[in-house]
C-alpha positions in Angstrom: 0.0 0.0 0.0 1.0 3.7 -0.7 2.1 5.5 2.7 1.9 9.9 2.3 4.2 12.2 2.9 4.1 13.5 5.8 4.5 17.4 4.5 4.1 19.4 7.8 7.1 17.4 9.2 9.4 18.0 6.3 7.8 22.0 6.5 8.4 22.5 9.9 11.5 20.5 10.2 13.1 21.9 7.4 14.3 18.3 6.8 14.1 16.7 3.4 14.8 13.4 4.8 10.8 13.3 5.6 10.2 13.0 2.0 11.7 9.9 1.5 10.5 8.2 5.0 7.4 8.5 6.9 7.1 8.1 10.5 3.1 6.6 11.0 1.5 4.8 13.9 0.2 1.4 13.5 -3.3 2.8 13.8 -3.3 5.3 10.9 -1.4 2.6 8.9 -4.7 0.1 9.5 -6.7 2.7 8.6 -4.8 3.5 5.2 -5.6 -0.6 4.6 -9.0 -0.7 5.9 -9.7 1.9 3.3 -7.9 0.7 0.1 -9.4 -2.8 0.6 -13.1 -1.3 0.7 -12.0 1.6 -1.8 -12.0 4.8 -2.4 -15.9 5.4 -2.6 -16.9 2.9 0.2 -19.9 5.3 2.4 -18.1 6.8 5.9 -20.3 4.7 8.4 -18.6 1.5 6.6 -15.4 2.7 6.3 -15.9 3.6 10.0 -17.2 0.4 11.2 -14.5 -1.4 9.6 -11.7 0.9 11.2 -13.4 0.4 14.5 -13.6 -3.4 14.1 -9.9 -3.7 12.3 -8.9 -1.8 16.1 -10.8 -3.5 18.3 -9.6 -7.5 16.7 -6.2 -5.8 16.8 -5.9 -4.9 20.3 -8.1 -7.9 21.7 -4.7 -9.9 20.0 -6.9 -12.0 17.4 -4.5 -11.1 14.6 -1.2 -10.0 14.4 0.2 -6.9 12.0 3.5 -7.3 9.8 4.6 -4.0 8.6 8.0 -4.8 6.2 8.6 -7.7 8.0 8.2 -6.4 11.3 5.4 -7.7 13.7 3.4 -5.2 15.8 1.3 -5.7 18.5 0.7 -2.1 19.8 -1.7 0.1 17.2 0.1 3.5 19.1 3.6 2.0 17.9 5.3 4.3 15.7 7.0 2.8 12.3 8.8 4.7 9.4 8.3 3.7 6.1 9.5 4.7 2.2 6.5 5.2 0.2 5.0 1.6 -0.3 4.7 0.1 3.1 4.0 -4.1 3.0 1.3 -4.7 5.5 -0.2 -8.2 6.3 -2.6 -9.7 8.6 -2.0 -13.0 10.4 -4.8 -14.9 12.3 -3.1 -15.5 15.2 -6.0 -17.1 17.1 -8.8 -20.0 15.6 -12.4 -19.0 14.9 -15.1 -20.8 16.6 -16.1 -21.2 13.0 -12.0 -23.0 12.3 -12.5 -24.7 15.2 -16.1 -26.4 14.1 -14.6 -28.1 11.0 
């Protein structure tokens, strides 16, 4: 997925090396998913719900984030990325539907 630029910092820093990497929180980096998996024109109230449910599984620990082959496991956890940023999910407990078959 495509990360932004981070503009103010590079503004306000004065530092060009902001342009090429952007410090993000886990969170806002979910988010960014969240919303290109349901796209661009998905209504706010889904997009929303989504978020809040993509947070909520996070933090409860039923899947685990890889963000460029790096696991996180707090969504306030700050990461630094170029402009593409690789960012899986992985189940890391069984459904009661998994569990059933």
């Amino acid at each position: 997925m495509r990360v932004p630029l981070d503009l103010h910092a590079v503004a306000s820093g004065g530092s060009a090396a902001f342009a090429a990497a952007t410090p993000i929180r886990i969170r806002e980096l979910l988010a960014l998913a969240v919303r290109e998996v349901i796209g661009e024109r998905a209504q706010r109230d889904i997009f929303l719900r989504s978020i809040h449910r993509t947070l909520a599984g996070f933090a409860a620990g039923d899947f685990a984030v890889d963000i460029n082959g790096r696991r996180y496991a707090d969504a306030d956890a700050v990461v630094v990325c170029e402009s593409v940023a690789a960012v899986r999910f992985f189940a890391v407990r069984r459904t009661r539907a998994g569990a059933e078959r």
